[in-house]
N, C-alpha and C positions, 0 to 999 in steps of 0.2 A: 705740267706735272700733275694739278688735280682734274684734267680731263682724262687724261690716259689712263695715270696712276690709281685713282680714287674712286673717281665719278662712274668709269667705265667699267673697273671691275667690281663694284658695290651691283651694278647692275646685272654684271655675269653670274657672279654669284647669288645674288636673290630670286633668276631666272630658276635655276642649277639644285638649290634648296626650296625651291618652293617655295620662299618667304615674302615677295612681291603681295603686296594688299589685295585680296579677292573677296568678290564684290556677292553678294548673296547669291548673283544670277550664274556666278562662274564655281567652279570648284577644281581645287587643284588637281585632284586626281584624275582631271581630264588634259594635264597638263604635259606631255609627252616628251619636251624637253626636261622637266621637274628629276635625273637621273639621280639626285643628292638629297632629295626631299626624307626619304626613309633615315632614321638615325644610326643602326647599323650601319648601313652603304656610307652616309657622310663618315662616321666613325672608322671604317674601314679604308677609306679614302686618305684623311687624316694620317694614318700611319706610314700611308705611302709616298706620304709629303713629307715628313719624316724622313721617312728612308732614305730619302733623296738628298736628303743635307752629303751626304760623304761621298757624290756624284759631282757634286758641284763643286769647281775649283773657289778655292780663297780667293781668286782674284775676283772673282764675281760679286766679293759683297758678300753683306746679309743674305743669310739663305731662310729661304720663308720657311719658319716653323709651321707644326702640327695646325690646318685652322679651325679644326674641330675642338681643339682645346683650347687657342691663342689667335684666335682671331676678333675677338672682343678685350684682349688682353694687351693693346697698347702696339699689333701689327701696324707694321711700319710701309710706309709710299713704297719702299724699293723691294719690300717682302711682298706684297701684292702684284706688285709688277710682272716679278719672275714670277712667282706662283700663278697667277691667268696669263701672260703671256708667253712663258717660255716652259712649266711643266703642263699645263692643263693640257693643252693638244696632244702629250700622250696618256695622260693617265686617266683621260674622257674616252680615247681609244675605245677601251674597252667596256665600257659602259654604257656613253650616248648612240641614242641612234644613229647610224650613216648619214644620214639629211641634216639632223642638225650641227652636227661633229662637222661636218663639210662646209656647215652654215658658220658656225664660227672661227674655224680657220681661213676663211676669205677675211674676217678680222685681226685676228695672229698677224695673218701677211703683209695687209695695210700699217698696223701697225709698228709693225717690227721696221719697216722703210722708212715708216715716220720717225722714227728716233733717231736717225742717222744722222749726224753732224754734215757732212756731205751725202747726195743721193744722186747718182746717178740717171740721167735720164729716160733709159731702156726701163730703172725699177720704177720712175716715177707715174711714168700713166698707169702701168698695171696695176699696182699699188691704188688709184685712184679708183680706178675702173672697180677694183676689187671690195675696198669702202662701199662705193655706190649701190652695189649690189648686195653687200651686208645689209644695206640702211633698208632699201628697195623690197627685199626679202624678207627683215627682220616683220616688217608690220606684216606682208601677207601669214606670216609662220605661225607668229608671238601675236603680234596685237589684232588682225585678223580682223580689221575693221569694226571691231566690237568698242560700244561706246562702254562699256564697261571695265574695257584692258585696256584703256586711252591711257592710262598711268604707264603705260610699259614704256611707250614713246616720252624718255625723257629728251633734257636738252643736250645731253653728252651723245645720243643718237644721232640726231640731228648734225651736229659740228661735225662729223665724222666728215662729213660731206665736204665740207671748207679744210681739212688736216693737210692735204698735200697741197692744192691751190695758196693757201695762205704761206706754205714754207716757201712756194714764190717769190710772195709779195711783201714780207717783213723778216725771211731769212730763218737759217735753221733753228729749231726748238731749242740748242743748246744757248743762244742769244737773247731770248727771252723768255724762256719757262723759269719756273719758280724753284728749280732744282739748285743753279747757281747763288740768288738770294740763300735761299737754304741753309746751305753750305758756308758762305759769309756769316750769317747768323749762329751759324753752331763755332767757328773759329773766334770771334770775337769774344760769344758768352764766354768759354774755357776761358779765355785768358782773364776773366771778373777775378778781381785780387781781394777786393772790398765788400762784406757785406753791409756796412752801414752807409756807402754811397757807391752805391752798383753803377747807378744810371750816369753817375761824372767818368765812373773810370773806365767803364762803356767807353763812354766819349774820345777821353786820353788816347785808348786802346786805337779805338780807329782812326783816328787822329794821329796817332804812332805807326800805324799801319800804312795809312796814304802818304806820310813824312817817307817812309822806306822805301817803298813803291818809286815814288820821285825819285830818291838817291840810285835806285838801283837803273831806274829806264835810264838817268842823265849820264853813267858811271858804271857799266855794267860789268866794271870789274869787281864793283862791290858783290855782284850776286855770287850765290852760292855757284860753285862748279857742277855741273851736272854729269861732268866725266869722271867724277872720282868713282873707282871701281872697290868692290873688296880685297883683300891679301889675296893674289895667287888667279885670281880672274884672267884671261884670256879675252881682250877685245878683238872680234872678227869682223869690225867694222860694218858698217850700214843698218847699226844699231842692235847685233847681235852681240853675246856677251857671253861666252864659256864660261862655266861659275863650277867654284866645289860643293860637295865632299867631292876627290876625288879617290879612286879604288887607292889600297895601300901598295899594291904591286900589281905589273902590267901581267896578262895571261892570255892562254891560248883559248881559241872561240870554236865550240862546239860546233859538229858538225852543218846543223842547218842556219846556223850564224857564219860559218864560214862560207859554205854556195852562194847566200845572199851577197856575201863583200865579193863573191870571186866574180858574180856576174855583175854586180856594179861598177866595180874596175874594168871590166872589159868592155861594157859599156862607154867606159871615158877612153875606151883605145888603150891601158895599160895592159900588157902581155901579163898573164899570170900562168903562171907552168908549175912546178909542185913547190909549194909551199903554204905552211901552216899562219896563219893571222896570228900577230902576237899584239894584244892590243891593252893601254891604259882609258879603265873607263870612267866618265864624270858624271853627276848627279844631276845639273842643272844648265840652262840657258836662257837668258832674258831675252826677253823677243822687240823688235823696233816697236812694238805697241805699248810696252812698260809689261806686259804681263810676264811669268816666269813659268815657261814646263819644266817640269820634273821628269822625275824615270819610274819604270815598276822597280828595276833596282835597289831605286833606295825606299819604294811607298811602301810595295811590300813585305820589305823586313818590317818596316813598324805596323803594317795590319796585322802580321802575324802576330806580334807581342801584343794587342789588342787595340793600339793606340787608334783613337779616333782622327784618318790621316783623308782631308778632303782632297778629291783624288784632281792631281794636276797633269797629269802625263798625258792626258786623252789629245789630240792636237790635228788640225785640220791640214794637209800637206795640199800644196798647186800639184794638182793633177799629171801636167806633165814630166814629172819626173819621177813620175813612177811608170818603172819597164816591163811588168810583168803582167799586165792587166789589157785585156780589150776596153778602150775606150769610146769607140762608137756608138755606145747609147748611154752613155753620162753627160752629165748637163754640165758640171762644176768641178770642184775641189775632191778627194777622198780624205778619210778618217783611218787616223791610226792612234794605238798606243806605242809612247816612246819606251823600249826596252832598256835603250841607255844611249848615252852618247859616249862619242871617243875621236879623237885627232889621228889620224894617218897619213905619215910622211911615204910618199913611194920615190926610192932614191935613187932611182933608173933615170928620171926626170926632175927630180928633189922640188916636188911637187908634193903639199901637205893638203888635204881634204879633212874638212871637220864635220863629223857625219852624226846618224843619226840610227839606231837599229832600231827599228818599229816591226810591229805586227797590223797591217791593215784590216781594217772592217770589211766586209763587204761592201759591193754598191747599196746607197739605197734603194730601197724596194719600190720599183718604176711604176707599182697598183697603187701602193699608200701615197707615193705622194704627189700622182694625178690627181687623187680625190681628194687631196688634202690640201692643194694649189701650194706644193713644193713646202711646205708648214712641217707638216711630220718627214725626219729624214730616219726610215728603221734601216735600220744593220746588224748585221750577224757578227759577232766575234770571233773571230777566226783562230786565237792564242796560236800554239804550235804550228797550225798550220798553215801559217802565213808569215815568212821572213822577209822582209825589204831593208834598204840601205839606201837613204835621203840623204842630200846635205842639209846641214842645218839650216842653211837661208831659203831653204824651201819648207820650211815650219811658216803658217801665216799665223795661225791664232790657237791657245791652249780652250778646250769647248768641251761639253760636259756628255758624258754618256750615259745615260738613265735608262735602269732597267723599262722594257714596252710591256706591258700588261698583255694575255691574251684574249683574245672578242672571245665569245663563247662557244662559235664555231671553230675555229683553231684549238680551242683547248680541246673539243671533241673531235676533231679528228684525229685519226688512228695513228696519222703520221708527223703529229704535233708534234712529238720530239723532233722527231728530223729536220720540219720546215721552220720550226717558229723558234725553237731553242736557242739562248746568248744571243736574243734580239736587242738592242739600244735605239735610243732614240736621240736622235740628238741636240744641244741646248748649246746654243751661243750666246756669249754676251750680249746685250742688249745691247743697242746703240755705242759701240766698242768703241767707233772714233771717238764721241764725243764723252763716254764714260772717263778716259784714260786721255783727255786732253789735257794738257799742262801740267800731268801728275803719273808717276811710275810705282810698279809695286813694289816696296823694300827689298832690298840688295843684301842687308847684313850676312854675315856667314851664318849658316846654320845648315843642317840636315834635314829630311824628309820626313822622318821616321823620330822626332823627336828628339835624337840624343847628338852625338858628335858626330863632327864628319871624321872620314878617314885620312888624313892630310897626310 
């Protein structure tokens, strides 16, 4: 927790502003990484961290406030986290040099593997390889053999080196990082009932805690159900979950909503010949990870009343089942926004599909994230002009789309609108397995948009 969390971003950021001890013989203004050192630009920066709060889905957690204003103000382990490791790689984009921007996304990369409650082998050496060459790089760039930047090389540097080796040797970070303690410590405090003997009822408390623990592992029908669903939910088993507001009446689906369902059903071999889609649409679905996408459906009625609504619809789809895309030079998954979802019975075969109407992103942009070692994934928003029709069990995770900044030569080219325009970048959960282990996102009923659902 404070090597990742703390240690390492206290160091990105002192690099970043300038603020790193300089020694008479050095001076910062020779400092070429220093993108953030001017107050302006850090102040500008600032807002765009900001901005970004209503890009990031609720299930994500704390979203790193402003740190131009609140970063001396009591910013938290998990607001640093995402703010240096999941928005800075784009919103350095535009500002740092190519060399160094590229230098520190070989650290994004390692560390974003490291976080991973399980890692797979194939991410495990690159991942490593990729550290080593941060750490390797970092002295030639930053401390440049000068006995007087010798303070650059701290000890969170160094460890970098031992991050993926050591998740070997004593098992993943979620097993002994100080996140879990943490966590225990903030559940215990709340429940202090006592101010004039805190430290006994402390005791009680956890002592009442491990008493429960025993009854439930011995008797596990004491524990809570984890299959209670809300009124009117829909389980589509293998841990999906159809949830409301649902629409008040079923309707007919506009024209490029309709070609999307008509080649998707033909796709599955159902004959389609003249008829109109008559379809009931739903708000919500929980995903086998606990997290919950939403829809534009319902986000967008409340953006439009003003409500401050952090956007959850953006969601990562498995590649192959989407039919309308050349796939030959993508690596992974694609990005869509969910438009809505809706169940469809076809009664030819009385075969029910519970789907998903998205609008896909583009691929990412195959230049940024060569240079970027796959760190920044840019994509164009496509709205209108991209219909598809998923099933829901091909949703893998709800993931964040943040406006990408323009480098300076894009915004001066003539044909920056056309190329660079409704560019996102995209922002996943940090270590997702292990954030959302033994814990799901609230299920109550409720709406997208603040008010009621339509039931």
């Amino acid at each position: 927790m404070h090597h990742v969390a703390l240690n390492l971003t206290d160091l990105i950021i002192s690099l970043l502003r300038g603020t790193m001890r300089c020694d008479k013989t050095d001076a910062v203004v020779t400092w070429p990484w220093a993108c953030l050192a001017d107050d302006p630009a850090w102040n500008e920066h600032g807002l765009l961290v900001a901005a970004a709060i209503l890009f990031l889905p609720g299930s994500f957690g704390r979203p790193p406030r402003n740190p131009a204003l609140k970063i001396n103000s009591g910013y938290k382990a998990w607001e640093f986290e995402y703010y240096v490791f999941g928005l800075l790689p784009g919103l350095l984009w535009a500002l740092q040099l190519p060399l160094y921007h590229s230098h520190f996304c070989k650290l994004v990369a390692g560390v974003r593997v490291a976080l991973l409650l399980v890692i797979p082998m194939k991410y495990r050496q690159r991942a490593h390889n990729l550290l080593l060459e941060f750490v390797r790089e970092f002295e030639e760039m930053y401390y440049q053999r000068r006995v007087d930047r010798l303070h650059f090389v701290r000890q969170s540097v160094h460890s970098l080196i031992h991050l993926i080796p050591e998740g070997l040797r004593v098992g993943p970070a979620s097993l002994h990082s100080q996140w879990t303690l943490e966590t225990l410590i903030g559940n215990l405090t709340a429940e202090i009932g006592s101010d004039i003997h805190p430290y006994a009822n402390l005791s009680h408390r956890a002592t009442r805690r491990v008493q429960v623990n025993a009854l439930k592992a011995m008797f596990p029908e004491f524990a809570d159900s984890s299959n209670t669903l809300p009124v009117g939910a829909l389980d589509l088993d293998g841990g999906y979950v159809l949830m409301h507001a649902r629409d008040q009446r079923c309707r007919y689906l506009d024209a490029p909503d309709s070609t999307a369902l008509t080649t998707f059903l033909e796709g599955k071999g159902v004959e389609v010949r003249t008829w109109r889609p008559l379809i009931w649409k739903w708000a919500r679905v929980r995903l086998p990870n606990g997290q919950i996408a939403r829809t534009a459906w319902k986000e967008c009625a409340g953006e439009k009343r003003g409500n401050a609504v952090r956007r959850s619809r953006m969601v990562k789809v498995r590649l192959e089942h989407l039919c309308c895309i050349s796939r030959a030079h993508l690596k992974d998954d694609r990005f869509a926004e969910v438009l809505y979802f809706f169940p469809l019975t076809v009664n030819a075969t009385d075969t029910t599909f519970h789907l998903a109407m998205v609008s896909v992103f583009s691929p990412p942009d195959p230049a940024i994230r060569k240079e970027t070692h796959d760190v920044l994934l840019a994509c164009r928003y496509q709205g209108q002009r991209s219909r598809e029709v998923v099933n829901i069990k091909d949703i893998q995770s709800v993931v964040a789309m943040v406006p990408l900044p323009l480098r300076r030569e894009e915004a001066e080219d003539p044909r920056s609108a056309e190329l660079y325009s409704d560019r996102y970048f995209v922002v996943e959960k940090l270590g997702l397995d292990m954030a959302w282990f033994g814990r799901e996102e609230r299920m109550e009923e409720e709406d997208d948009d603040g008010g009621k659902g339509d039931d």
